[in-house]
N, C-alpha and C positions, 0 to 999 in steps of 0.2 A: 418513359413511354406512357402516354394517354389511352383512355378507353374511347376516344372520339372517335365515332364513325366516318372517314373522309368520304365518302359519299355522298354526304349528309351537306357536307360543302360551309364553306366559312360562315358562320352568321346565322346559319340555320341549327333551327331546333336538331335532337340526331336521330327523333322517331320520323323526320321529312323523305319520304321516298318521288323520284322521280324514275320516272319510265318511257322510254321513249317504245308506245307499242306497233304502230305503224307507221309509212311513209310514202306517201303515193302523186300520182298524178290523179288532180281533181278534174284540170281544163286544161286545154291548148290548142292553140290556133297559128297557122300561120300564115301569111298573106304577099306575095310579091306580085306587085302590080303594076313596077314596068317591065318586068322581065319580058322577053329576053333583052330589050336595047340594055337593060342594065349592066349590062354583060358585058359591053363594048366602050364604056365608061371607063377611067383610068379610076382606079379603087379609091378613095379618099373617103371615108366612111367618118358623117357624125351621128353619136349615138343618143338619144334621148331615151332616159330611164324612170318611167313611173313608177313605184311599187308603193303595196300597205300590206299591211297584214288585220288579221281580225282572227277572232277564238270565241268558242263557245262551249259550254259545258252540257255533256251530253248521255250522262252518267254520274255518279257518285263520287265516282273520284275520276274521270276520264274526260281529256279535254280534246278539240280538235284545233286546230294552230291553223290558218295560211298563210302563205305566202303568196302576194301575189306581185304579178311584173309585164307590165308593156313595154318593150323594146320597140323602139322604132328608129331606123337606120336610115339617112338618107346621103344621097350624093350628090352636092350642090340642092339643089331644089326637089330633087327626082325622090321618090323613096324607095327604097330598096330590098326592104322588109322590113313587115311589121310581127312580131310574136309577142302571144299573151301565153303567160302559162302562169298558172294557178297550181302549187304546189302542198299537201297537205299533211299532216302527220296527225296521229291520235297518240297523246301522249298523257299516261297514268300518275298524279300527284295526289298525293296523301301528307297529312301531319303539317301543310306547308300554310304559316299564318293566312289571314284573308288581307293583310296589308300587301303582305310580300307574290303574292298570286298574281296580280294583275303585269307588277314588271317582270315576273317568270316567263308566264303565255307572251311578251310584249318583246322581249328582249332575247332573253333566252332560245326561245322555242324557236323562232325566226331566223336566229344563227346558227343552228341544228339544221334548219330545212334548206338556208340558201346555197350550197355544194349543190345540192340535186337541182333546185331551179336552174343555176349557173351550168348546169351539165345539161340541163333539156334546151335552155337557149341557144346553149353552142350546137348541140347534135342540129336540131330544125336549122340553124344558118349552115351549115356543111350540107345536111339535105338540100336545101334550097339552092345547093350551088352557090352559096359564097363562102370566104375563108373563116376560118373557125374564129368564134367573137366568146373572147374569155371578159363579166362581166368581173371587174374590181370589186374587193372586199367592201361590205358594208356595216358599217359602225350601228348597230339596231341601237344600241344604247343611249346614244345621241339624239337618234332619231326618236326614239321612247320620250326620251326629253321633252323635246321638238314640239311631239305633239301634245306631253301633257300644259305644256304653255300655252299653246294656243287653244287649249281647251279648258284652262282654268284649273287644272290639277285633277279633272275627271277621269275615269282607268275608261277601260272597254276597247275599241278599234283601237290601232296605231296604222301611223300612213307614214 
């Protein structure tokens, strides 16, 4: 048996604490603008999904994470609904190198908060009167990649 703090998580120092301290709705909007003919449409729904995330540190050891997400549904040409929701969490890290920070807030933090955005997209399309829109798992880590490529290996926003 080891004295390793599993908390502390593979690869990390074992004085690193993370905290996840809140988690909220920052924005939201939502928008159907042909309702009601939309209604009378046979459902065939395609989804168009924007998202990025961005963080910034706002305290000593306290960061804040978004999430954010444009869904937009349409049917054939028609759109259906459109929803923004901006999703936020403040989350407390200490002891955590300054290499390894940028893919924490980028990666990490993002797959922590996307359940809740997934759950405010689906409630607002059930409000809206359409059938409940579960969006698919998303790979932040890829997407982390993604953007440090096409930014030249610079940290900060991810999209």
């Amino acid at each position: 048996m080891t004295d390793e703090n599993p908390a502390a998580g593979a690869g990390r120092p074992s004085g690193a604490e993370f905290t996840i301290k809140k988690i909220y709705v920052k924005d939201v909007s939502f928008e159907s603008p042909t309702s009601p003919e939309i209604f009378t449409v046979p459902w065939q729904p395609e989804l168009d999904l924007q998202m990025h995330t961005g963080a910034s540190r706002f305290g000593p050891a306290d960061y804040e994470v978004t999430l954010n997400a444009t869904a937009t549904v349409k049917v054939g040409e028609r759109t259906a609904f459109l929803a923004e929701v901006q999703i936020g969490g403040v989350f407390g890290i200490t002891g955590v190198p300054e290499s390894d920070l940028a893919p924490l807030l980028g990666t990490y933090c993002p797959t922590i908060l996307f359940p809740y955005l997934r759950e405010v997209v689906s409630d607002l399309a059930v409000r809206g009167g359409f059938p409940q829109m579960l969006l698919q798992p998303v790979n932040f880590d890829a997407l982390y990649q993604q953007h440090l490529a096409q930014e030249g290996g610079a940290g900060g926003e991810t999209h």
